[in-house]
N, C-alpha and C positions, 0 to 999 in steps of 0.2 A: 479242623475242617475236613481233614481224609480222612478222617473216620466217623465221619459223618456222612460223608458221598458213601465211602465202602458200608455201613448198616442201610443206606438207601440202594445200592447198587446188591444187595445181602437180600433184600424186603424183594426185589426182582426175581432173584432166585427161586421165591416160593411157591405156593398153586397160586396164582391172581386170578389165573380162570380164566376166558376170553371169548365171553359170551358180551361182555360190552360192549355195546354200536359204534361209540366211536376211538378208534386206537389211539390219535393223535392226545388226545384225554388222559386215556391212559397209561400213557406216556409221560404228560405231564407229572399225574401222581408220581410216579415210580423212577422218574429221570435219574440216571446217572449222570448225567452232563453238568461237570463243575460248574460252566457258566451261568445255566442257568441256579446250579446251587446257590452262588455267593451272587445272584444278581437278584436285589430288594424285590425288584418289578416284576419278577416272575415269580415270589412265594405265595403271594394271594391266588396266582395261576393255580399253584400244585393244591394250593390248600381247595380251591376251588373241586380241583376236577377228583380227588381223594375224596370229597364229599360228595360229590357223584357216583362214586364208586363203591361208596361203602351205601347207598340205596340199593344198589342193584347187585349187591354181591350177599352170598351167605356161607354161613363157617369159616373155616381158615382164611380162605380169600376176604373175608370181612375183615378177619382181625387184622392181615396184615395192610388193609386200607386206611385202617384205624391207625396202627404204628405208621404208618408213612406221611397221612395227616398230621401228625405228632410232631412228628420232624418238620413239616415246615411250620406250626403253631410254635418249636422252639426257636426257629429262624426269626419271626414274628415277634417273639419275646411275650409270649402269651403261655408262659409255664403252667397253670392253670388249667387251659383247655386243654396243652398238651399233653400233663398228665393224667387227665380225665381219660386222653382216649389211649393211653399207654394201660391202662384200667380197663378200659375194653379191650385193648385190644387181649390181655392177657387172662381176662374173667372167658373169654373165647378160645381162646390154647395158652395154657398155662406150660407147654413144655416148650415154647418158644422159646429158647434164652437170650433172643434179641430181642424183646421185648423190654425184659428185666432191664438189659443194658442199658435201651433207651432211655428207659424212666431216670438209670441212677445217672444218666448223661444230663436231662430236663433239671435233674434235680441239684446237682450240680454246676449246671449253668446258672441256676438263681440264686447260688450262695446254701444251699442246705445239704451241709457235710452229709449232718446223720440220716437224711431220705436218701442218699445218694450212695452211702455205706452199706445200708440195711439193702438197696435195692440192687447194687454188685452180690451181696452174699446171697441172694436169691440166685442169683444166674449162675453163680459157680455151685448152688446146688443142683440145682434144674442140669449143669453139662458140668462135668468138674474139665473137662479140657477146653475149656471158653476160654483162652488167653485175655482176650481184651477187658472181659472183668475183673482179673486177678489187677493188669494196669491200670484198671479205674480206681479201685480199692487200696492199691499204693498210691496212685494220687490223690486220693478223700485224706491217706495217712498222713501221707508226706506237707499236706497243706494244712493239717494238723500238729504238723511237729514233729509227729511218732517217725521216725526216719530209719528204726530197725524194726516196725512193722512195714514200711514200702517197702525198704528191702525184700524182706520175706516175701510182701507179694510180686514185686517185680522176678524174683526169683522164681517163684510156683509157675508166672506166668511161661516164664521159660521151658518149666519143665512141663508143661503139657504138650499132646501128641495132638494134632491139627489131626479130623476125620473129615471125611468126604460129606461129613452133616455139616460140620460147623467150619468148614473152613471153602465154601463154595466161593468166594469172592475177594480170599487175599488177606482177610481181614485177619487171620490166626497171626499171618506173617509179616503183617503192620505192627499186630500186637507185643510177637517175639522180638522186632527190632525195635521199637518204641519202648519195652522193660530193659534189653539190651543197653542203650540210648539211656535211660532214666535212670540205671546201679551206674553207669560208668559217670554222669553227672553229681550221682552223689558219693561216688569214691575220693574224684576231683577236690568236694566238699571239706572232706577230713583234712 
């Protein structure tokens, strides 16, 4: 669930633009606020006002209204819409590699290893120092079996350099101690 708030508190950092009338709205979409993250009653909220924003917004600011509706359609458990608008959002900026992430996060969450696989290895092409994809692509592995391919990825994830692009909101250094976290679990293993 933190790295869930941190790609929606990540989706903040972007142009959103602020030509939209009402902020409290916009807000919703875009909430960092864990409470309302993990509270049911407010997802139809965010999903609500991200679909107000994605009428009144165009280019980047669109696609990342698109991605943040995503997220809470995955909260929703409506993988389908979600990934439809992870498709938007990325057929709109395809150099987003939070986009990617999200989808192989959607795709992931409903049980489909290899859409969730295929869509980490897009975002480690899209930014090869994206940590958090290298940890999703060890855990597609490791829930696969493959447990000296997470390694490797848990590893890779380590060895990337956090930049001022991709690491706006923390999320590099969730990723670093979360591969961290996930070799010394599977050291324990052996």
């Amino acid at each position: 669930m933190f790295r869930v708030a941190l790609l929606v508190v990540a989706l903040l950092g972007l142009n959103i633009g602020t030509s939209f009338s009402a902020a409290a709205t916009e807000t919703d979409c875009y909430t960092g606020d864990n409470a309302k993250l993990t509270n049911p009653e407010h997802w139809n909220v965010g999903y609500r006002a991200c679909t107000q924003l994605i009428e009144s917004k165009t280019g980047k600011a669109r696609a990342t209204a698109y991605s943040a509706r995503s997220a809470w359609l995955r909260r929703l458990k409506q993988y389908d819409e979600a990934l439809a608008d992870t498709r938007r959002a990325i057929a709109i900026d395809p150099a987003n590699v939070e986009f990617y992430d999200a989808q192989a996060d959607i795709h992931l969450d409903n049980g489909n290893l290899d859409g969730a696989s295929d869509s980490y290895e897009r975002a480690i092409r899209t930014d090869r120092n994206y940590a958090p994809a290298y940890v999703g692509r060890g855990d597609v592995a490791r829930r696969k079996g493959d447990l000296e391919r997470a390694r490797a990825s848990y590893n890779a994830a380590l060895a990337t350099t956090p930049t001022r692009v991709n690491d706006t909101t923390g999320l590099q250094q969730w990723a670093h101690r979360a591969a961290a976290d996930r070799l010394k679990a599977l050291d324990e293993k052996k």
